[in-house]
N, C-alpha and C positions, 0 to 999 in steps of 0.2 A: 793330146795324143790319146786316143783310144786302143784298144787292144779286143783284136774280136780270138776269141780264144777257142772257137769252133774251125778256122781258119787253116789250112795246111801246112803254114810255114810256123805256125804258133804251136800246133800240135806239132812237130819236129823238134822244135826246139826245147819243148817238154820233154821229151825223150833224148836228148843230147846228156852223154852222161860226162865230158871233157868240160872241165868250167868255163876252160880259156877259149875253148869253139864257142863254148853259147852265149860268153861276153861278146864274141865278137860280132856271132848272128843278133845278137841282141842289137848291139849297136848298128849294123847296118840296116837294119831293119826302121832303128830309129832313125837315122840319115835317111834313107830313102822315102821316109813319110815324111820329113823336112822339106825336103827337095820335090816335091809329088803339089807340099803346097805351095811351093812358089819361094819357099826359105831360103837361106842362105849355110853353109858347114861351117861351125865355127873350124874344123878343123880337117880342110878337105885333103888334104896328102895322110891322113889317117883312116879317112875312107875310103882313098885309091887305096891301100898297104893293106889293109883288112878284104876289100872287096878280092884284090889281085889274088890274096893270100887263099879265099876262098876257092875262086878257081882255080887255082891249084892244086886243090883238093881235089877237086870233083873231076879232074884231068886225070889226075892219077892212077 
């Protein structure tokens, strides 16, 4: 897993000042590159509850 830190969602998350938001962009960020290559979630109802979670926010 690479991290290109020039990237839009990188730089966000650089500026996220909530830990528990950027644990969790963190993590889906890394599921989604999982799943991008063909991987498997070790933990996919953790990705649904974070992802749902996320949009929730942004709904708001």
């Amino acid at each position: 897993f690479e991290i290109n830190p020039g990237h839009p969602l990188v730089e966000r998350m650089d500026q996220e000042p909530d830990e528990d938001r950027f644990a969790d962009l963190a993590r889906i960020l890394f599921d989604q590159a999982k799943l991008a290559e063909g991987g498997q979630l070790e933990d996919p109802a953790g990705f649904v509850h974070r992802l749902n979670k996320l949009m929730l926010s942004l709904s708001a």
